[in-house]
MOPAC internal coordinates of N, CA, C and O (Angstrom, degrees):
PM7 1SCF
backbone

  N    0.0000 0     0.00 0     0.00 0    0    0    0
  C    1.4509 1     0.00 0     0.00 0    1    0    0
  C    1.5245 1   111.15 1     0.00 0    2    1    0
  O    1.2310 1   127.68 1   149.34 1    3    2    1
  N    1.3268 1   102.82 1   -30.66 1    3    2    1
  C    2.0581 1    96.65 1  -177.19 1    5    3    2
  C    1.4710 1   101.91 1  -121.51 1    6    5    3
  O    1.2310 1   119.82 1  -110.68 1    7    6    5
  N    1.5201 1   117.95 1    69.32 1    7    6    5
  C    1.2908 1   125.17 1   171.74 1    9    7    6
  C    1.3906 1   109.41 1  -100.02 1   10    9    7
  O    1.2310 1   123.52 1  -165.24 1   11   10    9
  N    1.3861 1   110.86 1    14.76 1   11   10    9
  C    1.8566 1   108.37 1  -179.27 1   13   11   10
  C    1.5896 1    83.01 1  -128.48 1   14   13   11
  O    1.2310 1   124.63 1  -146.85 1   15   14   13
  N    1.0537 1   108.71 1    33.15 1   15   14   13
  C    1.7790 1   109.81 1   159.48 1   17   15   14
  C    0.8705 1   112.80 1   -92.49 1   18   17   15
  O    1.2310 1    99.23 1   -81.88 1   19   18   17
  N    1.3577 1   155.01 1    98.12 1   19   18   17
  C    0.9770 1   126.19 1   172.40 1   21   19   18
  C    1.9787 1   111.63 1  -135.86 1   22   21   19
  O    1.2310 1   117.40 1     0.28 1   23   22   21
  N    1.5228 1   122.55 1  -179.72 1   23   22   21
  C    1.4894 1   119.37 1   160.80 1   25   23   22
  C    1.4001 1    99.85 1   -27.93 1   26   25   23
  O    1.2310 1   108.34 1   -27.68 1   27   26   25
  N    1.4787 1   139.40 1   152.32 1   27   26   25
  C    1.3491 1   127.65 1    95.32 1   29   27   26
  C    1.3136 1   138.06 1  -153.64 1   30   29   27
  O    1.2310 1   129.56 1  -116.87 1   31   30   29
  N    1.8678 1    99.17 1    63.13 1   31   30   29
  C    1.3374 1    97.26 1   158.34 1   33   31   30
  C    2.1762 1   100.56 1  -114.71 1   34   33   31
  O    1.2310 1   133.27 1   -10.15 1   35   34   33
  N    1.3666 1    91.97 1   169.85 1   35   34   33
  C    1.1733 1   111.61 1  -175.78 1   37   35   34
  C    1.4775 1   115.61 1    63.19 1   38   37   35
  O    1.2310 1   131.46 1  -134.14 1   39   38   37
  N    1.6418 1    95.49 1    45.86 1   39   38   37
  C    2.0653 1    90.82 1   153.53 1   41   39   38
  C    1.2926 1   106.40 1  -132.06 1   42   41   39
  O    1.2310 1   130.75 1   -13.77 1   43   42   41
  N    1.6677 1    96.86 1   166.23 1   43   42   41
  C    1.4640 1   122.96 1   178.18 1   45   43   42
  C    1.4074 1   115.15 1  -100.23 1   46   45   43
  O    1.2310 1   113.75 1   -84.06 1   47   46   45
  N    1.9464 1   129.43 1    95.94 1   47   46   45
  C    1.3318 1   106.88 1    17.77 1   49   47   46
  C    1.2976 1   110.18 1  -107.25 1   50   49   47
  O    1.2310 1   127.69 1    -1.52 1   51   50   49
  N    1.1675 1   102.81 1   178.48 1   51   50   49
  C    1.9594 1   111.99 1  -151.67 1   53   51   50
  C    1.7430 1    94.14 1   -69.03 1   54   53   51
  O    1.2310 1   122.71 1   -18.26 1   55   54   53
  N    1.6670 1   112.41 1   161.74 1   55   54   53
  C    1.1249 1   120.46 1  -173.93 1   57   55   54
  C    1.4642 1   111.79 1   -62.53 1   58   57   55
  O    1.2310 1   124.42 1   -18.52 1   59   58   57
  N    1.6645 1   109.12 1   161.48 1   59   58   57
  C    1.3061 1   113.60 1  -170.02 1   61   59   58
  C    1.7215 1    98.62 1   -88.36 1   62   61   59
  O    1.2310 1   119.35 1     2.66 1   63   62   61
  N    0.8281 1   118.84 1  -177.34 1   63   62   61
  C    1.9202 1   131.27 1   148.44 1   65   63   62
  C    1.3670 1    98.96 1   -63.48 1   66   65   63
  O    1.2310 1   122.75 1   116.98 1   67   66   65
  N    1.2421 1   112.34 1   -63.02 1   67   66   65
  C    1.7771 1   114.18 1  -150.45 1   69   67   66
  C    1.8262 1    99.56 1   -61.14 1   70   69   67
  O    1.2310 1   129.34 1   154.37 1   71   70   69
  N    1.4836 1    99.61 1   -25.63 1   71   70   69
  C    1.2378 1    97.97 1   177.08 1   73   71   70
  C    1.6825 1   128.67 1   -72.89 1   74   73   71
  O    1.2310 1   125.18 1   122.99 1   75   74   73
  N    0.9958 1   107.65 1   -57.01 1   75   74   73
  C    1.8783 1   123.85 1   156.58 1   77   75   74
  C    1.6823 1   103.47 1   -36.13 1   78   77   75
  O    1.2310 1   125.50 1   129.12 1   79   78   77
  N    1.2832 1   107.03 1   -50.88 1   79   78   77
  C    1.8726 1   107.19 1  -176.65 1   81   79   78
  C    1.6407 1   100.86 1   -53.32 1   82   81   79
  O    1.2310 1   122.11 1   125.85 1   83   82   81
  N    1.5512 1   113.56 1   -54.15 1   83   82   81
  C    1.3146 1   110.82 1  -154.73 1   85   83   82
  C    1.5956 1   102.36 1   -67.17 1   86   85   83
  O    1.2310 1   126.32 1   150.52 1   87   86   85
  N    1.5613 1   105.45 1   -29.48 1   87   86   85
  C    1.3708 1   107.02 1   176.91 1   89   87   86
  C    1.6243 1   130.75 1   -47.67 1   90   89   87
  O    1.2310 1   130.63 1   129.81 1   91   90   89
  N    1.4064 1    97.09 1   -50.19 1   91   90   89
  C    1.3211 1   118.86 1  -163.24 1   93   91   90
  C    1.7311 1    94.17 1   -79.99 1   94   93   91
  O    1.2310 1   123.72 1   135.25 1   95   94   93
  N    1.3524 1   110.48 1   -44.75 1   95   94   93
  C    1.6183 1   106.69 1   170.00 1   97   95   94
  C    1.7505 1   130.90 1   -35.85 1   98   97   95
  O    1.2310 1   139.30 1   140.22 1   99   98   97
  N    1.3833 1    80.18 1   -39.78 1   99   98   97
  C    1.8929 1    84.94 1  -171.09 1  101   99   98
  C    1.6450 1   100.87 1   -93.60 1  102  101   99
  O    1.2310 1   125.12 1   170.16 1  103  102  101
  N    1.8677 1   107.77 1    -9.84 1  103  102  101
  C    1.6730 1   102.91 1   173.89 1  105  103  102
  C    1.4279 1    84.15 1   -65.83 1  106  105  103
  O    1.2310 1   103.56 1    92.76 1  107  106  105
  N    1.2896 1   147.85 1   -87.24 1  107  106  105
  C    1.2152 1   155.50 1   -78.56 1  109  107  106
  C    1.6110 1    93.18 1   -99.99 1  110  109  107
  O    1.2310 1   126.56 1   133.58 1  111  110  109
  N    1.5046 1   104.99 1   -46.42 1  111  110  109
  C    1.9269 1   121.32 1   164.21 1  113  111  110
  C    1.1737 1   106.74 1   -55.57 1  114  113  111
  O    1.2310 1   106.03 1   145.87 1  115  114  113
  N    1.3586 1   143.53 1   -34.13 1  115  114  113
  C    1.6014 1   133.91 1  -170.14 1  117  115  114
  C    1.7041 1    83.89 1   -83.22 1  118  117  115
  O    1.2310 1   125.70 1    97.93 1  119  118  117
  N    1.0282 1   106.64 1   -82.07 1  119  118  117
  C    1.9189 1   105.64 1  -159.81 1  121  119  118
  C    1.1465 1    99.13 1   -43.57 1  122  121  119
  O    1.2310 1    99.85 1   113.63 1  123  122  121
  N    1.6920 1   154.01 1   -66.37 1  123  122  121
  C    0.9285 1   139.46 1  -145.26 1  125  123  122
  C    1.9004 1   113.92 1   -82.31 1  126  125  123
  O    1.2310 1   128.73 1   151.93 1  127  126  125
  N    1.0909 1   100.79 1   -28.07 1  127  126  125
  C    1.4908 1   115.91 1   162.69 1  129  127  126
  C    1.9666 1   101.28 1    98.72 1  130  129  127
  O    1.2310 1   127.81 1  -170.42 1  131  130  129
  N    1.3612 1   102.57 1     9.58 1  131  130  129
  C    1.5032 1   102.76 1   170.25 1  133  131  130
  C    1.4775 1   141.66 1  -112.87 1  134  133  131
  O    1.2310 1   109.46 1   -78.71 1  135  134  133
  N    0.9355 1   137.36 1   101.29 1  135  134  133
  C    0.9756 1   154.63 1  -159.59 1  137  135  134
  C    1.5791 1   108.35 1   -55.71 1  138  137  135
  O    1.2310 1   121.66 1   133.69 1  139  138  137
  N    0.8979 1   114.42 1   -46.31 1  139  138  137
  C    1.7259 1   117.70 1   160.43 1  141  139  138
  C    1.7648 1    89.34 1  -151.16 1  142  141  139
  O    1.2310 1   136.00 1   -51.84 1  143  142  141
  N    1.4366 1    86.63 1   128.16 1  143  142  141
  C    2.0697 1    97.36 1   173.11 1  145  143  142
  C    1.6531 1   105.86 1   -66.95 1  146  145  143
  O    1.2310 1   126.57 1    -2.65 1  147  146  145
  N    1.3613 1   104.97 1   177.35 1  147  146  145
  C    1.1443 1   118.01 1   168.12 1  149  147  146
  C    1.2645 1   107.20 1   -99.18 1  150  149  147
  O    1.2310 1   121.70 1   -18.99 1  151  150  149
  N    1.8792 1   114.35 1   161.01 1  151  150  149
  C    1.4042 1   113.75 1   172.67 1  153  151  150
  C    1.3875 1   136.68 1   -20.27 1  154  153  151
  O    1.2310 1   130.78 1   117.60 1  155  154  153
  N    1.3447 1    96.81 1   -62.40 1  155  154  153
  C    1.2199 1   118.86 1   167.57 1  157  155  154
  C    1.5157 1   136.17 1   -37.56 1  158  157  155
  O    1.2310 1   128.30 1   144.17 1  159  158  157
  N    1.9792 1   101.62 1   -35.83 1  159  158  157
  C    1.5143 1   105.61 1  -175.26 1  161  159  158
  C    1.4952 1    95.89 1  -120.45 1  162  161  159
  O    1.2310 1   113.01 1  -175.09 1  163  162  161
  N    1.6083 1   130.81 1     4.91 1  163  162  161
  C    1.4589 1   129.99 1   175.31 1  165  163  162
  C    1.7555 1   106.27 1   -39.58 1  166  165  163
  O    1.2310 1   127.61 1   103.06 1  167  166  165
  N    1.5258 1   102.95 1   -76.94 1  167  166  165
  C    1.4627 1   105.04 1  -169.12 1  169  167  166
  C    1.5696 1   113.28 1   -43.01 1  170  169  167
  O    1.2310 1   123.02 1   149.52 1  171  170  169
  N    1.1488 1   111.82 1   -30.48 1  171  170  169
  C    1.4910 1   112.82 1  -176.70 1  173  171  170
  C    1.7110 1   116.73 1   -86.54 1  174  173  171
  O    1.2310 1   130.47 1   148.02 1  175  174  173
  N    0.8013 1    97.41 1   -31.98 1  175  174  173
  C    1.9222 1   109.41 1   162.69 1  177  175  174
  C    1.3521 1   109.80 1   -78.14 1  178  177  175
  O    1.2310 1   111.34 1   140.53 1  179  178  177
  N    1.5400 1   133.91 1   -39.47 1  179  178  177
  C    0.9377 1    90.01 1   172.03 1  181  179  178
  C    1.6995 1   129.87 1  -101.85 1  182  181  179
  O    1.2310 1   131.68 1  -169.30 1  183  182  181
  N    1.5099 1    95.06 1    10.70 1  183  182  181
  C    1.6811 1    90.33 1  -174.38 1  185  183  182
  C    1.7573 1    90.77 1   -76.67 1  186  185  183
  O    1.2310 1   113.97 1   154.20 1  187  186  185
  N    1.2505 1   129.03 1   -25.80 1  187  186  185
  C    1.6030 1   127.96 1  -167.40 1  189  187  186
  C    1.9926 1    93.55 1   -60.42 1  190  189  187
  O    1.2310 1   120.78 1   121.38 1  191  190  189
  N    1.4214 1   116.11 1   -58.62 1  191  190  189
  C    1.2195 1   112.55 1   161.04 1  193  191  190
  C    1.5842 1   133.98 1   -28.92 1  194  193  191
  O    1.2310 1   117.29 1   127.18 1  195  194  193
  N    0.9858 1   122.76 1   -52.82 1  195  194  193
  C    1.4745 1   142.35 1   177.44 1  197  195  194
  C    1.9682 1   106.94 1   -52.74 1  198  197  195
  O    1.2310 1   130.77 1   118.19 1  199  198  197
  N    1.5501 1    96.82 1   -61.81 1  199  198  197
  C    1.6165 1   114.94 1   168.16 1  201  199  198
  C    1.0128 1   112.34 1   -54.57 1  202  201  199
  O    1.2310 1   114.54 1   118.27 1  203  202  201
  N    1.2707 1   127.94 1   -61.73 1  203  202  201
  C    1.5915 1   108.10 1  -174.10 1  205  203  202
  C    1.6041 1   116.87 1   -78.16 1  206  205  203
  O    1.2310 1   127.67 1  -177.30 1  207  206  205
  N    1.4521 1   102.85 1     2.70 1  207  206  205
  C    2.0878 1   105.77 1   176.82 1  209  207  206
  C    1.2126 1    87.08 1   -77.47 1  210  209  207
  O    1.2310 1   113.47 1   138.19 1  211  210  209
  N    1.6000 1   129.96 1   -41.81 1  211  210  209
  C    1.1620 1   114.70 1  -148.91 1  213  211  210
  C    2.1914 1   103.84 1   -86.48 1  214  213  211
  O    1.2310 1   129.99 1   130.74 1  215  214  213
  N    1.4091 1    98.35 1   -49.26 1  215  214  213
  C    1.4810 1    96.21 1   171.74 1  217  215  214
  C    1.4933 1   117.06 1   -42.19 1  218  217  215
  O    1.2310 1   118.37 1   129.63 1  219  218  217
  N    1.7327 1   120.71 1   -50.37 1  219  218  217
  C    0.9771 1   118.84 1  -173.55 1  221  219  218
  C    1.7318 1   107.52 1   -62.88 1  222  221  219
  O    1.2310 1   124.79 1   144.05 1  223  222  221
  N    1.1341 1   108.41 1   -35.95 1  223  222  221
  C    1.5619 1   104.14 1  -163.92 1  225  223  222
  C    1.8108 1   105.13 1   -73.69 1  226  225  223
  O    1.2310 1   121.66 1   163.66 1  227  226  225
  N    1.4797 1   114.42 1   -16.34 1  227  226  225
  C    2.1316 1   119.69 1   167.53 1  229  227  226
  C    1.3866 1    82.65 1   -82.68 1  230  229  227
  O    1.2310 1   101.10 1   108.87 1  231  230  229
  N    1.0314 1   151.99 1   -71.13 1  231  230  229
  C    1.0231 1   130.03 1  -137.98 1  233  231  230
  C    1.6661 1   120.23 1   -70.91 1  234  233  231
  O    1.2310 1   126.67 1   159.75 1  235  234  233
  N    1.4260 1   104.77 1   -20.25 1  235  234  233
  C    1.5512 1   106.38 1  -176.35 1  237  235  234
  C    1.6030 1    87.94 1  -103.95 1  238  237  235
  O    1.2310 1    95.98 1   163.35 1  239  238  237
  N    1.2253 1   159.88 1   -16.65 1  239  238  237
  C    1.2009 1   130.65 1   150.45 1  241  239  238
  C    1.3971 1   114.83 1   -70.07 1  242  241  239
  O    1.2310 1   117.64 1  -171.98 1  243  242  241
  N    1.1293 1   122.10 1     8.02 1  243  242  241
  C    1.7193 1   100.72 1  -175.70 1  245  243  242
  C    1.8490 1   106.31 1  -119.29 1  246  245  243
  O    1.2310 1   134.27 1   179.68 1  247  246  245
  N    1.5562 1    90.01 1    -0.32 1  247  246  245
  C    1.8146 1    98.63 1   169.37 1  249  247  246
  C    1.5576 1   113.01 1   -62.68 1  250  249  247
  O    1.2310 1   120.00 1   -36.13 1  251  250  249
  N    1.0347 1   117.60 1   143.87 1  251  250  249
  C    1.5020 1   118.49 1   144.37 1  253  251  250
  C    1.1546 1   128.38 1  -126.32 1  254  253  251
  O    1.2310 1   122.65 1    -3.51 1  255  254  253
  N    1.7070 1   112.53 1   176.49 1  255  254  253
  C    1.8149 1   109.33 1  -175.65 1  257  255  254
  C    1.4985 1    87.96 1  -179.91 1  258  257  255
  O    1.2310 1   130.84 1   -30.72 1  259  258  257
  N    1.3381 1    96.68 1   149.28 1  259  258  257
  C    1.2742 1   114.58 1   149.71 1  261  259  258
  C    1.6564 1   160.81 1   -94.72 1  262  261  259
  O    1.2310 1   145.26 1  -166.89 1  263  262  261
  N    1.4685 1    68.49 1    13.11 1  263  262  261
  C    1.7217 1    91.10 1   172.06 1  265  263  262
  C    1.3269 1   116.31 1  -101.67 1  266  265  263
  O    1.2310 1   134.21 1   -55.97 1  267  266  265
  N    1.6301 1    90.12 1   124.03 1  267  266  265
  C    1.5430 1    92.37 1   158.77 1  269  267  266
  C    1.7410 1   148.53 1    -8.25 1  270  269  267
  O    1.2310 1   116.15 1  -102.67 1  271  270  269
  N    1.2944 1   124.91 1    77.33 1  271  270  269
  C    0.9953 1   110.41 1  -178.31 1  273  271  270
  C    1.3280 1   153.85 1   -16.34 1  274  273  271
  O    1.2310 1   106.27 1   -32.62 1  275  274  273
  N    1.1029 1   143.11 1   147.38 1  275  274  273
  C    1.7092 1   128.21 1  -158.39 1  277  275  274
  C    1.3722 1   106.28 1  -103.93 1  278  277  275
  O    1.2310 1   119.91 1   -27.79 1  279  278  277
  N    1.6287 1   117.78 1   152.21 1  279  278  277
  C    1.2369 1   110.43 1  -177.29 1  281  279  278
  C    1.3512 1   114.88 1   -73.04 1  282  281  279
  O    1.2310 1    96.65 1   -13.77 1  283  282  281
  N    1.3632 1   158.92 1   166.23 1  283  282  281
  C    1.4609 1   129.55 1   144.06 1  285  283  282
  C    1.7980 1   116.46 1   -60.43 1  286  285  283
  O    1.2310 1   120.26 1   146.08 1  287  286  285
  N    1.1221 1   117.10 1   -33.92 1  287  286  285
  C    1.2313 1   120.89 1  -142.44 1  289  287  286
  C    1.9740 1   105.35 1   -95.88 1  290  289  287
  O    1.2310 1   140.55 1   149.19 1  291  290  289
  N    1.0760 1    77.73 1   -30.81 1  291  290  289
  C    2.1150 1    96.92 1   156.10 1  293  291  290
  C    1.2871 1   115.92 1   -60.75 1  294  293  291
  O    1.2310 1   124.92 1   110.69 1  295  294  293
  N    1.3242 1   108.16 1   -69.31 1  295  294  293
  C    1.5799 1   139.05 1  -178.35 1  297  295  294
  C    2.0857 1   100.03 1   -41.74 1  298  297  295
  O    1.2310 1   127.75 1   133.34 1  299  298  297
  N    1.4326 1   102.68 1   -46.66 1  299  298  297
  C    1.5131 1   121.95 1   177.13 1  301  299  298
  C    1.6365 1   121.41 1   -55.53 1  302  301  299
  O    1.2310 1   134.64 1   121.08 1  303  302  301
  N    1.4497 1    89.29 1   -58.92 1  303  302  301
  C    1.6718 1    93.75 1   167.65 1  305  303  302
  C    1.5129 1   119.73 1   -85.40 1  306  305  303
  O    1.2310 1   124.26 1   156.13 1  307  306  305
  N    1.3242 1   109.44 1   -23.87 1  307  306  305
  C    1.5848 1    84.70 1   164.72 1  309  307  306
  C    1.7614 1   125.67 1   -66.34 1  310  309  307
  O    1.2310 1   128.82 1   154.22 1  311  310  309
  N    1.3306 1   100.61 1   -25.78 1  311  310  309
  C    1.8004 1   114.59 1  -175.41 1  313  311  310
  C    1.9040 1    98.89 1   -48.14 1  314  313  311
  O    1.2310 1   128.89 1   127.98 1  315  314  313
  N    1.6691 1   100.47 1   -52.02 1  315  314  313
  C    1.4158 1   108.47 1  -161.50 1  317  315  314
  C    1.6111 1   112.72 1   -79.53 1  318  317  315
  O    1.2310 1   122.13 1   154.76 1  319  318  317
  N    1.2324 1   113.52 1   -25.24 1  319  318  317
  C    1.3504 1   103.62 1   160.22 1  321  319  318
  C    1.6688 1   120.44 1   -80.82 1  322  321  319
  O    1.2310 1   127.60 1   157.95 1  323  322  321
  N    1.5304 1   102.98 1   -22.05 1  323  322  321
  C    1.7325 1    80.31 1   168.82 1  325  323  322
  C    1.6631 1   109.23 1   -50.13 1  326  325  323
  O    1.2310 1   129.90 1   116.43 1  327  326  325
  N    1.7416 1    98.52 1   -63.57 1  327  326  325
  C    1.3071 1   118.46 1  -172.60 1  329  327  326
  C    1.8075 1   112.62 1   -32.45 1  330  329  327
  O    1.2310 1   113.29 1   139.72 1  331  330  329
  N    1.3583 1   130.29 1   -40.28 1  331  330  329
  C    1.0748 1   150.34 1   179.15 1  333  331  330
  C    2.0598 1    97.70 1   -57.48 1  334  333  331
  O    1.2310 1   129.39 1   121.05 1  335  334  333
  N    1.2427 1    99.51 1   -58.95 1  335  334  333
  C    1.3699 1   106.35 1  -169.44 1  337  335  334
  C    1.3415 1    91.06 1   -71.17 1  338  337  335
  O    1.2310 1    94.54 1   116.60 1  339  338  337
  N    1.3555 1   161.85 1   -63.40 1  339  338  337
  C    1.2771 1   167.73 1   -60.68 1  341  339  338
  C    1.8358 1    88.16 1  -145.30 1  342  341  339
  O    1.2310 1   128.91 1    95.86 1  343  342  341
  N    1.3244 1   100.44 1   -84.14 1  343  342  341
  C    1.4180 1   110.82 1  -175.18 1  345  343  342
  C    1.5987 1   112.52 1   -80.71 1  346  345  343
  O    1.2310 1   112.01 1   170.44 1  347  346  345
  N    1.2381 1   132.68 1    -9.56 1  347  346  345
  C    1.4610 1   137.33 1  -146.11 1  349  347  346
  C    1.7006 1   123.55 1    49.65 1  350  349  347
  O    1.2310 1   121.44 1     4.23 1  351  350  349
  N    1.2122 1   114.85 1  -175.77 1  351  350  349
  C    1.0378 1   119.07 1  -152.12 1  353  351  350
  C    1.4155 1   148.38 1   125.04 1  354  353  351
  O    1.2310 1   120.10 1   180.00 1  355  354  353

């Protein structure tokens, strides 16, 4: 369920919105335990969504570091060979 969780501060190039959204989406689906709400709890799921795009998105501009930024595309294949070793394949 929270496989669009992932790192994303400090890559090259810097995170999208759509990306932080999807993030905060599947936070909001893990804690609340719904996968899509009902009528009833939409407005409230999704304004909780919206808040944490927006917290998450101050909070990763207001980080710093001095390390070198990460590639995505490095960062990518290393994920899948863990995953490779992990599950096989």
């Amino acid at each position: 369920m929270c496989r669009n969780i992932r790192t994303l501060f400090n890559f090259d190039p810097p995170v999208t919105d759509e990306e932080v959204r999807a993030a905060s989406l599947q936070f909001v689906r893990k804690i609340s335990g719904f996968h899509k709400p009902s009528k009833a709890n939409e407005d409230a799921f999704q304004a909780a969504v919206d808040q944490i795009a927006g917290i998450s998105t101050r909070l990763l501009t207001s980080l710093e570091t001095n390390a070198p930024p990460k590639n995505r595309e490095e960062e990518a294949q290393k994920a899948k060979l863990r995953a490779a070793e992990r599950f096989g394949g």
